[in-house]
C-alpha positions in Angstrom: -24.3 52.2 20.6 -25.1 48.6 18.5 -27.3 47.7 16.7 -27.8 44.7 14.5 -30.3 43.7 12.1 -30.9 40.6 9.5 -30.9 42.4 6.5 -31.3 41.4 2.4 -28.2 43.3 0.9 -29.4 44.3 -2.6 -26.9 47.1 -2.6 -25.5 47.9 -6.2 -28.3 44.7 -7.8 -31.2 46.1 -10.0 -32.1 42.9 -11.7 -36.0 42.2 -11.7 -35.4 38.5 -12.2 -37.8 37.5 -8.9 -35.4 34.1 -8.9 -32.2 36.5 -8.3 -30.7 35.6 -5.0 -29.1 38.3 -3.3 -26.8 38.3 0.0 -28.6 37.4 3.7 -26.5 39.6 5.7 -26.6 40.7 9.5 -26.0 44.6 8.9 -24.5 45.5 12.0 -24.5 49.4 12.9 -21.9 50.2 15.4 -21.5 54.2 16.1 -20.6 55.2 13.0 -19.4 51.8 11.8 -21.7 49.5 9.4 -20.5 45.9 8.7 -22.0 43.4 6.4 -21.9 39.9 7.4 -23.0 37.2 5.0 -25.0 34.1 6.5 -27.0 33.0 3.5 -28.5 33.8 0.1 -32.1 34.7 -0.6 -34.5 36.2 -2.7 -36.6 39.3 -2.6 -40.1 37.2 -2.5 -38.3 34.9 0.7 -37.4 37.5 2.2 -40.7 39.2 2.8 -42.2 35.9 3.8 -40.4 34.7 6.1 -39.2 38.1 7.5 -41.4 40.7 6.8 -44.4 39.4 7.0 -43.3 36.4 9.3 -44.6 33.2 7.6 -45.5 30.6 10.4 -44.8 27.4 8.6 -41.9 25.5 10.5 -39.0 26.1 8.0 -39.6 29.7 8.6 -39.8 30.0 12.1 -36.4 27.7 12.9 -35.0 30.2 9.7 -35.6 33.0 12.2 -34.8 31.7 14.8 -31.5 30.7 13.3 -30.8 34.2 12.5 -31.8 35.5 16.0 -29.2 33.4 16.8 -26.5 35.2 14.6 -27.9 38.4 16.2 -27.5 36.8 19.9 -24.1 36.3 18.5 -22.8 39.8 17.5 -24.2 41.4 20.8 -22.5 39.0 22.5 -18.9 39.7 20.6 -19.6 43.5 20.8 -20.5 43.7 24.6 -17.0 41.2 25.2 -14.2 43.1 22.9 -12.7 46.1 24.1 -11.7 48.4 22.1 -13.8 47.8 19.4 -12.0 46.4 16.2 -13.9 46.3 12.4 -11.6 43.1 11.9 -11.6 41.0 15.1 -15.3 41.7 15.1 -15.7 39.9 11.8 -13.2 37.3 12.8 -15.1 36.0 15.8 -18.2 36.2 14.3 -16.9 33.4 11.5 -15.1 31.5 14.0 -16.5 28.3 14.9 -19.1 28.0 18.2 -17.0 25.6 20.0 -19.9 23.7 22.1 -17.9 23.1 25.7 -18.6 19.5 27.2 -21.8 18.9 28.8 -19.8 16.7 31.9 -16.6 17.0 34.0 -15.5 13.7 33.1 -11.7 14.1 32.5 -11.4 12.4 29.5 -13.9 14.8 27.9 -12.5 18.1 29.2 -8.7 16.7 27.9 -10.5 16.0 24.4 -12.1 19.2 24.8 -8.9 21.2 25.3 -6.8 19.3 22.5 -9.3 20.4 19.9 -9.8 24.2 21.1 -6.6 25.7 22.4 -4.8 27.2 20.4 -1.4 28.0 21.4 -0.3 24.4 21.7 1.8 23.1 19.2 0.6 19.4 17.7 3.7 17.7 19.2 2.0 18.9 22.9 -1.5 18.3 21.9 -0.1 14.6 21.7 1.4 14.9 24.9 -1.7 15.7 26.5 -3.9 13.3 24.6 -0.8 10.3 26.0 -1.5 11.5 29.5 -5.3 11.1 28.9 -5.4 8.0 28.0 -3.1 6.8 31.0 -5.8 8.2 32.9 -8.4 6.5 31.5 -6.0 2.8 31.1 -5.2 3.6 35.0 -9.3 4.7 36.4 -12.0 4.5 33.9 -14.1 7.2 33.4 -12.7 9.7 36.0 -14.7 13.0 37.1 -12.8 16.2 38.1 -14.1 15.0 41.4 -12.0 12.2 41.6 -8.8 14.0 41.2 -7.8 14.5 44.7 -5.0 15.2 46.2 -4.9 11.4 47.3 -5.7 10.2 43.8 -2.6 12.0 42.6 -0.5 10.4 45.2 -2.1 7.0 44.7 -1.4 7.5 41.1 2.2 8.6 40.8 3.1 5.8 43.0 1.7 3.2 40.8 3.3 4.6 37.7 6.7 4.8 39.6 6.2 1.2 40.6 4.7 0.1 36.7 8.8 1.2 36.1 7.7 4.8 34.7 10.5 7.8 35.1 10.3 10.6 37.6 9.8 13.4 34.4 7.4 11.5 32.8 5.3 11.1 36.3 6.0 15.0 36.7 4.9 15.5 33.3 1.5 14.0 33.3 0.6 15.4 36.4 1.5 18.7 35.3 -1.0 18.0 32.3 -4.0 17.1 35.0 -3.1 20.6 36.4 -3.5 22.8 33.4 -6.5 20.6 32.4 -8.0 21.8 35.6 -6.9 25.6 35.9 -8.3 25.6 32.1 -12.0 24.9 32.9 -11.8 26.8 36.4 -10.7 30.1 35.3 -10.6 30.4 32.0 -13.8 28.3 30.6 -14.9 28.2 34.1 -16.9 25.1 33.9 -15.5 23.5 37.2 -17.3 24.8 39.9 -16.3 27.1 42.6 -16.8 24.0 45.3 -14.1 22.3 43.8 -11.7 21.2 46.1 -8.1 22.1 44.6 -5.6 19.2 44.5 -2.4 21.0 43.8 -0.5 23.4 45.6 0.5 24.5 49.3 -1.0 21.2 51.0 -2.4 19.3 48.1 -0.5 17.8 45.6 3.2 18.9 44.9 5.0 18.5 41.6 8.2 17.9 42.2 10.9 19.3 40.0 12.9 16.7 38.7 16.4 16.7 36.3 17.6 13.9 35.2 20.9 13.1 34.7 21.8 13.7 31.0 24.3 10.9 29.2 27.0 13.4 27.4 30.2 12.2 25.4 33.5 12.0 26.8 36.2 13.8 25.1 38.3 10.8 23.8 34.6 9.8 22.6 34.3 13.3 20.5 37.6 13.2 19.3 37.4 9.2 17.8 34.0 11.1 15.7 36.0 14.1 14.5 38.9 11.9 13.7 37.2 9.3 12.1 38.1 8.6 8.1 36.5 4.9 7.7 32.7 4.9 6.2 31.1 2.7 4.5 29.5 5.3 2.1 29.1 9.2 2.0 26.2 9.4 3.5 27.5 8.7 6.7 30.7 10.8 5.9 27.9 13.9 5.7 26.4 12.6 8.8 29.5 13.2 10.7 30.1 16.5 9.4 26.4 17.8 10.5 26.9 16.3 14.2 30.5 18.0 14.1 28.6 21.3 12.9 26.0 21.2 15.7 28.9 20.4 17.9 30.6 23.0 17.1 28.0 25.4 17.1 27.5 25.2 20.7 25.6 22.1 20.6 22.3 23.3 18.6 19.4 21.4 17.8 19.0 20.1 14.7 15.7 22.2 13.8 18.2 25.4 14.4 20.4 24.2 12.1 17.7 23.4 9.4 16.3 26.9 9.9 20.0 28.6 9.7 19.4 31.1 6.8 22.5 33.2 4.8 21.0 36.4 7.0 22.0 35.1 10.1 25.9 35.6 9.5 26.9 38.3 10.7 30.2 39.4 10.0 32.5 36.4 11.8 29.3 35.2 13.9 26.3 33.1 13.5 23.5 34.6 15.4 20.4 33.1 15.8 17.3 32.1 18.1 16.5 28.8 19.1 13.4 27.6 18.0 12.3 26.0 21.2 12.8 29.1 23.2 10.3 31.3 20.6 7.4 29.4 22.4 8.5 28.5 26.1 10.2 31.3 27.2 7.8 35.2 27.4 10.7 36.9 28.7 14.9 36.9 28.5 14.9 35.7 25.3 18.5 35.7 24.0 20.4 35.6 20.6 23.1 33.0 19.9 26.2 33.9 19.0 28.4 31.4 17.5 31.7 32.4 16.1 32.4 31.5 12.3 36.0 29.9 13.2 37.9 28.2 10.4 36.8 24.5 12.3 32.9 25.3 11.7 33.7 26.7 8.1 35.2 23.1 7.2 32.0 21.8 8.6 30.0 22.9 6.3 32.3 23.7 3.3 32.8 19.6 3.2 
């Protein structure tokens, strides 16, 4: 049982002074659980007016009706969280309304998605806003109801003929698809009649690897052998590539994150950054052993 109220918090206040503002608050009663949750500041005398005795000027009617609001709102949060929790309660009642788009035009539902969701990291965020605006350089103002599975065909063919790489075709169309699971089922703002592109006789995403350009070992060894540099900056830039080399090939973020913890004993262990966010499961340590070649790596 809920029950929520806009209520004038004068609790532990005895001042007389009728100018003394004290705390708007919804006080919300839930079980045995009361929460105060500040929206505004307002005297005693305001108070009455506009709620008690419900003054019917305009400013206090859309006042009301602005708090009615904030009640709308914690019935709303209340009837979705299960379990109850005192702390995410008051978080979502402070977070910001995020108004959805009022169209399915693609451009606004990428926007949209850019801005809200959270578990993206900024350097995706840009990845998705790139892929947008090919969309909109390629079609102007596209609808969900333009991408078909035809569309998509049309459009990766163009972009491999413009001179554009297999991955980064892959890649964009693997943006239009989470764009459009998003809004159908978790905003749910496509509707049901949609006709899916992707999938098992739609549109297929291939999966593509491209070749990757590696050293060859007389290549390596000219770099760990090499004595001639024109100042010792580039000296110390050797020794980090020869330290990420030697470390099983780590990325350079790994290495900048590499803390005295992570030695243990005669080993290096560590995660690698990039797997914290793309992989949910079989996440693995790396071991690198401490041998005396990686110790003059970073002793120099």
């Amino acid at each position: 049982m809920a029950k929520f109220k806009v209520w004038l918090d004068t609790r532990g206040k005895t001042t007389a002074d009728k100018k003394y503002e004290f705390n708007l608050t919804v006080r919300a009663c839930i079980k045995s659980d009361i929460i105060y949750l500040n929206i505004g500041k307002m005297t005693k005398q305001q108070f009455e007016r506009i709620f008690t005795k419900k003054a019917t000027d305009t400013y206090s009617i859309e006042y009301r009706e602005k708090c009615n609001g904030y009640l709308t709102k914690c019935e709303n949060i209340y009837s979705e969280l299960k379990p109850f929790s005192r702390e995410r309660f008051r978080e979502l009642f402070y977070e910001k309304d995020k108004q959805l788009p009022g169209t399915l035009h693609l451009k606004g539902l990428f926007e949209y998605y850019i801005e809200n969701y959270d578990d993206i990291k900024q350097k995706t965020r840009d990845h998705y806003r790139t892929t947008m605006n090919v969309l909109e350089t390629f079609h102007k103002g596209l609808t969900v109801g333009d991408i078909t599975t035809d569309f998509l065909k049309r459009f990766a063919k163009k972009k491999k003929e413009e001179g554009c790489s297999q991955s980064t075709i892959d890649s964009h169309s693997r943006n239009i698809r989470r764009i459009i699971n998003y809004f159908i089922y978790e905003v749910k703002l496509i509707p049901k009649t949609y006709e899916y592109p992707f999938g098992k006789g739609g549109f297929s995403i291939k999966s593509f690897f491209p070749k990757k350009l590696v050293l060859k070992n007389d290549e390596i060894k000219a770099i760990v052998e090499l004595t001639d540099f024109d100042n010792p900056y580039q000296e110390y830039a050797r020794d980090v590539w020869l330290l990420l080399y030697r470390c099983n090939g780590i990325n350079f973020v790994d290495l900048l994150r590499m803390r005295w913890d992570n030695i243990k004993g005669e080993y290096l262990i560590f995660f690698r950054k990039k797997t914290e966010t793309t992989r949910k499961n079989n996440i693995k340590e790396i071991t690198v052993p401490i041998t005396p070649k990686v110790q003059i790596c970073w002793i120099s």
